[in-house]
Structure formats: structure tokens, C-alpha cells
Residue, then its C-alpha position, 0 to 999 in steps of 0.5 A: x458133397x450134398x449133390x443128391x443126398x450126398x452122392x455125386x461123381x468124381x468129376x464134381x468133387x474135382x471141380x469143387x476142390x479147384x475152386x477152393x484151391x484159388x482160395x488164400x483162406x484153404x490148406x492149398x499145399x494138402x488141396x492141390x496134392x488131393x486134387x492130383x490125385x484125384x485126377x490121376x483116380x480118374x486117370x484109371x478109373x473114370x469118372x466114378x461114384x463118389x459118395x459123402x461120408x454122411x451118406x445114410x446118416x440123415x435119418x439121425x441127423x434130422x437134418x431139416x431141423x438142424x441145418x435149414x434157414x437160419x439153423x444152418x447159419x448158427x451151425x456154421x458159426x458153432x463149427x467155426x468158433x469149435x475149429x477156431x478154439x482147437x486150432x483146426x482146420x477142415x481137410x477132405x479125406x478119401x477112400x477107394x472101395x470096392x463094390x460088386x452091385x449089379x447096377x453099378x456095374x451095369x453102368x461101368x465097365x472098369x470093376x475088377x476081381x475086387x469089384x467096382x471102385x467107388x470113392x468115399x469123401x469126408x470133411x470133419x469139421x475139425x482136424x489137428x495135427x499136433x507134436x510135428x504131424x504125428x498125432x490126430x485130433x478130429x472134431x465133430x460138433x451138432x447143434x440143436x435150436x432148443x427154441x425150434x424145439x419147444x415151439x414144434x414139439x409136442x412134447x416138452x417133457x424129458x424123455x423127449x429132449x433125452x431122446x434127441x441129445x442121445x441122438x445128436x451123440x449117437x450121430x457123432x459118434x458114428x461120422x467120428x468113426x467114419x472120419x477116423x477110418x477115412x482118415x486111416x485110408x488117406x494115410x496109406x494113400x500117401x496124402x497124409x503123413x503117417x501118425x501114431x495116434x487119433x483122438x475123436x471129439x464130439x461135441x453137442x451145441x443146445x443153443x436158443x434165443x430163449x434164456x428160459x428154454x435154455x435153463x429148462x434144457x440144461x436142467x434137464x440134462x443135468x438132472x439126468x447126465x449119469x443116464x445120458x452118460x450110461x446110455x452114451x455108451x453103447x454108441x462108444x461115446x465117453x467122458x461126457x463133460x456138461x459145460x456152463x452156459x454162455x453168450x454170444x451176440x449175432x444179428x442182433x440178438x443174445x444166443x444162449x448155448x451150452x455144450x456136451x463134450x465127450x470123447x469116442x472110440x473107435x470101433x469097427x463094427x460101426x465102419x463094417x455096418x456102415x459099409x453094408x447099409x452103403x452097398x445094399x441102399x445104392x443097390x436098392x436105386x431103381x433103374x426107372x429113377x430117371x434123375x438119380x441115374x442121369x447124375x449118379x451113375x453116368x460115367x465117362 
């Protein structure tokens, strides 16, 4: 789903999931069903726009200091041992919305009385089901390179290093809150079996290859977690937990990290606002964007 900024076609998704589908490693039972689905969605709808659920996030994320190069490699691994320790797993999981802008429609000829179909995609990086299927648990972890940081920044000073932590919290919370309403929308598509509760868990990886960054970091934090803790919740962040430090070996080198855990609460204020800001950017896409036309919005 990062075609484009993390907006794509139906067509594209489809391909990707038969690819994971021939994989022994994936839930093929849960793909397979998906996969039908979608194709019966294209069945009806044609090849529609299909958006990830990160879509208008990036702007938090920062995502060329957090996911690229060798950032991404140590983000991968920190999201496979979270989903190793939890018993989770990765499930893409859907909703269809309804949109009425001019250019979509300009593009395609199936909207109806509640507007054009657009399909939403997300993919948590941890799901678990747990007391025979009936409760959720879904997992989201950000890491941040405290080395990157205090050889880029200019600023070594608190406020900074607070700044971007409440940031990766605020971050979390909002792709928790999208995945707990996908996650919804699934179930009463009849993909998922229907569940009785959902817990949402973030977590937020400070990790280098520097012992002394590391100890400044946490010192930081520490010194100043009943303010983070404050602050976190007006992004519906709670039970901030600030873990020890410890060690991992890789290429080579001794990585050093801590984590802040915490819990989330659904709100759907957070859904709404993100659906509007959804509708009023691909609204914005300019007709003479000839590439982002060519791919996005030509439909079969």
C-alpha cells in the first residue's frame, strides 16, 4: 500500500495479496476468503480507489527519519519481535466508503445515491485474538534512531526529544484508532467473526547503537514522564509504562533500546476528522497531475 503516498487500485491490492497467498508463512485461510471478496467488490464496483489507512499520516510519522535505509531494517525487526512476544499476527482489514468529489466521480460512473465507493485498507502490525476468537488486541509500534537524532539535530535539548516522542504517541494512537474502526467494518463485512471487545497497544521503541544517547534519552523521559504522561492524553493515550533498557545483537553491532508502552481509547472524533481531511485532500488532486491521474483514478 505505499504506491503513490499510500493510495493505489483495487486491482493492485488483489495482486499483492495472491502473491502472499502462495506463502506457507501467511494466515492463507483469512487471505484467501479476503481475496474472494475483494474480487467479488470488483465484481460490482470496478477497479476502485483504494487507500491505505496511513494515508495523510506522514506528516507525524517523519517518515524519511524513521522507515529509510537502515531505519526501516531495525523498524521491521522491532515489529517482528513485538508481534513474536504477543503472539500476533498481521491481517489486512477493510472498509468500503462512500465519497461524493467531483473528480472521482468525473472518473467513474458507478456512485450511487450514498456516492462513489472507495475502499480503505489497513494492516496493524499486530493482531490477536484471544478466549476462542472473541476478543481483539491490536498492536502498533513506532521506533525512533536516537542516533539519527543527535547527529541531525540541532537541538539536543529536552523539549525537542519530548516533542518527537509525543509525537510517535499522538502517531499511534490515531493508526490504532483507524485499525480499531477497520477492524469493526471487517466484522460486519463478515470476514472476521464477531468479537465482544478490543484493546489497542502502542508502543514506542527509542533505540541506537550509542550506550551514552541512549542514557541521556531515557533520562529525559524519565525526568519528565508525568508531562508526557499529561500530555498524552489529549491524543487518548493512557497507562504509560516506561520499560528498562535492553540489548540486541544485529549486523554486527549491540543496538540498545527502551520502549514506552500504553494503552489507547477509542474515540471517534478521530475516525470523523480523519475521513474529512481523506475526502478534501483526494479532492484537492489536480486534473493536470498527470501521474498521479494515470495511476490513481483510471478505472476499468
Amino acid at each position: 500500500m505505499s504506491n503513490h503516498w499510500g493510495v493505489t487500485t483495487l486491482d493492485d491490492l488483489i495482486r499483492k495479496i495472491d502473491k502472499k497467498t502462495s506463502s506457507p508463512n501467511d494466515d492463507n485461510s483469512y487471505l484467501k476468503k479476503l481475496n474472494e471478496f475483494l474480487k467479488n467488490i470488483k465484481n460490482k464496483y470496478g477497479n476502485i480507489l483504494t487507500v491505505a489507512a496511513t494515508f495523510l499520516l506522514e506528516d507525524f510519522n517523519e517518515k524519511g527519519e524513521i522507515r529509510s535505509g537502515k531505519n526501516k531494517e531495525f523498524a521491521e525487526y522491532f515489529e517482528n519481535m513485538e508481534r513474536l512476544r504477543t503472539q500476533s499476527k498481521q491481517y489486512y482489514l477493510i472498509s468500503i466508503e462512500y465519497h461524493n468529489g467531483y473528480l472521482i466521480e468525473y472518473y467513474y460512473d458507478k456512485c450511487d445515491k450514498k456516492g462513489c465507493p472507495i475502499l480503505m485498507v489497513g494492516e496493524p502490525d499486530g493482531l490477536n485474538f484471544e478466549d476462542k476468537m472473541k476478543k481483539a488486541k491490536i498492536y502498533e509500534i513506532k521506533s525512533f534512531n536516537l542516533s539519527s537524532f543527535y547527529t541531525k539535530s540541532k537541538s539536543k535539548e529536552d523539549e525537542s526529544l519530548i516533542k518527537k516522542v509525543l509525537n510517535r504517541v499522538r502517531t499511534v494512537s490515531t493508526q490504532l484508532a483507524i485499525y480499531q474502526y477497520l477492524l469493526l467494518k471487517t466484522i460486519e463485512l463478515g470476514l472476521i467473526e464477531n468479537i465482544e471487545g478490543i484493546e489497542s497497544h502502542g508502543s514506542i521503541i527509542l533505540y541506537s547503537t550509542d550506550i551514552e544517547h541512549l542514557y541521556n534519552a531515557r533520562r529525559i523521559i524519565k525526568q519528565n514522564f508525568n508531562r508526557i504522561i499529561s500530555d498524552s492524553h489529549k491524543y487518548d493515550a493512557y497507562y504509560l509504562e516506561l520499560k528498562d533498557e535492553e540489548t540486541i545483537y544485529m549486523n554486527g553491532r549491540n543496538i540498545y533500546y527502551f520502549k514506552i508502552d500504553f494503552r489507547t481509547k477509542y474515540n471517534p472524533k478521530t475516525i470523523s476528522t480523519y475521513l474529512n481531511n481523506l475526502y478534501e485532500s483526494l479532492d484537492s488532486l489536480k486534473l493536470n497531475d498527470n501521474v498521479i491521474y494515470k495511476d490513481f483514478l483510471y478505472f476499468e
